[in-house]
N, C-alpha and C positions, 0 to 999 in steps of 0.2 A: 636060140631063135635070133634070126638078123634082124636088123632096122625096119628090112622092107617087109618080112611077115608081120613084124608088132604096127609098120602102117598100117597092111591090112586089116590086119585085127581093127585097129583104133578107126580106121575109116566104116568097117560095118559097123561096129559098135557104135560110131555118131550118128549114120545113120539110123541105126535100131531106137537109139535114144530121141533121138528129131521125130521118128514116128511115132512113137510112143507121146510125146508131148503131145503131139498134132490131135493123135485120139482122145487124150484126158482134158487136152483145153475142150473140144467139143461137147463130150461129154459133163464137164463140170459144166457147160454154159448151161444146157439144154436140163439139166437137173435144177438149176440153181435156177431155171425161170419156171417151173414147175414148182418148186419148194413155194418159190414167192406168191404165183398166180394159186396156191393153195391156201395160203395165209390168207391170201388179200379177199378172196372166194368167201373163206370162214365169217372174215371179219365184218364182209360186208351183208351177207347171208343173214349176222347174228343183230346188225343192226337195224336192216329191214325187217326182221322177225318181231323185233322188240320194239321199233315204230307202228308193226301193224296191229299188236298184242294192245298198245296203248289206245289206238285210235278201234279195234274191238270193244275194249271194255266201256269206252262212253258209249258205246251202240244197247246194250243191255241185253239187246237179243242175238241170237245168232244170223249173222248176217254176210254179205260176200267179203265182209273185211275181215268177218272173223275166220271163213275157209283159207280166204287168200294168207292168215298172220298163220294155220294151222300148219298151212303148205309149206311157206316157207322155215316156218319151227324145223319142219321135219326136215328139209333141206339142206339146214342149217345145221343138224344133227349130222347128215350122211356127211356134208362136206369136215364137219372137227374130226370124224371117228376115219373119212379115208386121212386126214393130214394127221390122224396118230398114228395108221397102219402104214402109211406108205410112207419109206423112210428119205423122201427124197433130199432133203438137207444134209444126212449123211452119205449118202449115196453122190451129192457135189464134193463134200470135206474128202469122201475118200480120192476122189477124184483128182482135186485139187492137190492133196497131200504127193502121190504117185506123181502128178504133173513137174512139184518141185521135186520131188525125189530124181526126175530121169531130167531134170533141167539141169541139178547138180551135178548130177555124174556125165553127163553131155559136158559141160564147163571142163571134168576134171582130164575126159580122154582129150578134148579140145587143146587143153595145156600142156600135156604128154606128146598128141603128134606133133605140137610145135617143136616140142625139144629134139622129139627123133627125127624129124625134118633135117636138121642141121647136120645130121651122121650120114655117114658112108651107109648106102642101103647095104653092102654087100657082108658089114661088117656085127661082129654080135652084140645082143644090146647089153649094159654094163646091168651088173647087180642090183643097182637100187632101180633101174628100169624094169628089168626083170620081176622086179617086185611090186612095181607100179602098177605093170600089167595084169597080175595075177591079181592085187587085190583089186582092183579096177571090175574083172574081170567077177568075183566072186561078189565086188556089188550088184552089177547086172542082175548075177541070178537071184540075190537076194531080194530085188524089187519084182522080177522075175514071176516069182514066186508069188507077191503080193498083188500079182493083176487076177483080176478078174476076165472072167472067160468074154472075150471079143468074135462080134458077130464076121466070119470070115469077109461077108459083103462088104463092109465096116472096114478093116484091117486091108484088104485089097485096094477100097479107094482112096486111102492115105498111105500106101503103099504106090501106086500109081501116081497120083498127085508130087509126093516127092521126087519120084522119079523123073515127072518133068520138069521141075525144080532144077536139080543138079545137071538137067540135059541143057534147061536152058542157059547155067550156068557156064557151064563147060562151052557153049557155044559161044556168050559173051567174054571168056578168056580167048579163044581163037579167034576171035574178029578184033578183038583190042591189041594194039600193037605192045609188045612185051616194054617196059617200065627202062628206060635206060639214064642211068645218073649224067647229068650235066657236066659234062666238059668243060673246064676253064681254060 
């Protein structure tokens, strides 16, 4: 393999990994305010219930305090048993986890095209590169593996988003004049 195929490799590869982040950072946000507003639902559900239960029993009778304490009891039930069933706190950590997993392997192809940068594209790459790539390569599938299925809608608009990322990137290197070291 030359220089300039293990570029390419290592340039899809970042970007597979920049997209991959893009989806798990959203992902982990959007679970991780659902986990919370689940708690906070419970907590406050259980404390109304149990202000109203109080302010029932000095009534003696059944009264609209004692429907309004029943209602929310029951409320208060449906909201603890969805915050056991729905595992939305795991469902951010996994998220979270995958996010540093494809941040790290982003870091390490990142550190790899810098060094292949410095070579002759035409030329092949040495051994310990060769080997950089391969495992490099068999981490992707390993985290790969660990995703969970992405809704295409989902995957196309951070798919696109990047896209104009790097477009507008590349535009901002062709209007800036190229870096020339000072002359003494």
């Amino acid at each position: 393999m030359t220089h300039s195929a293990g570029l390419d490799l290592a340039h899809r590869a970042i970007f597979l990994c920049r997209m991959n982040q893009d989806i798990h950072s959203e992902k982990k946000g959007r679970y991780g305010f659902w986990d919370r507003a689940l708690r906070i639902g419970v907590g406050f559900l259980a404390v109304l219930s149990l202000t109203l239960s109080v302010i029932s029993c000095f009534q003696g009778v059944w009264s609209v305090w004692s429907w309004l304490s029943a209602g929310f009891s029951g409320l208060s039930a449906i909201a603890a048993i969805t915050l056991n069933v729905v595992p939305a706190g795991d469902w951010e950590k996994h998220h979270l986890d995958l996010f540093r997993r494809w941040t790290s392997l982003r870091r390490r192809w990142e550190n790899l095209q810098l060094r292949m940068e410095s070579c002759d594209p035409n030329t092949d790459v040495d051994r310990y590169q060769r080997d950089e790539l391969e495992e490099l390569s068999a981490e992707k599938h390993y985290i790969e593996a660990d995703e969970p299925t992405v809704d295409d809608a989902v995957r196309e608009k951070h798919y696109k988003r990047l896209c104009a990322i790097y477009a507008a990137e590349k535009a901002q290197e062709a209007e800036s004049p190229p870096a020339v070291a000072p002359t003494t």
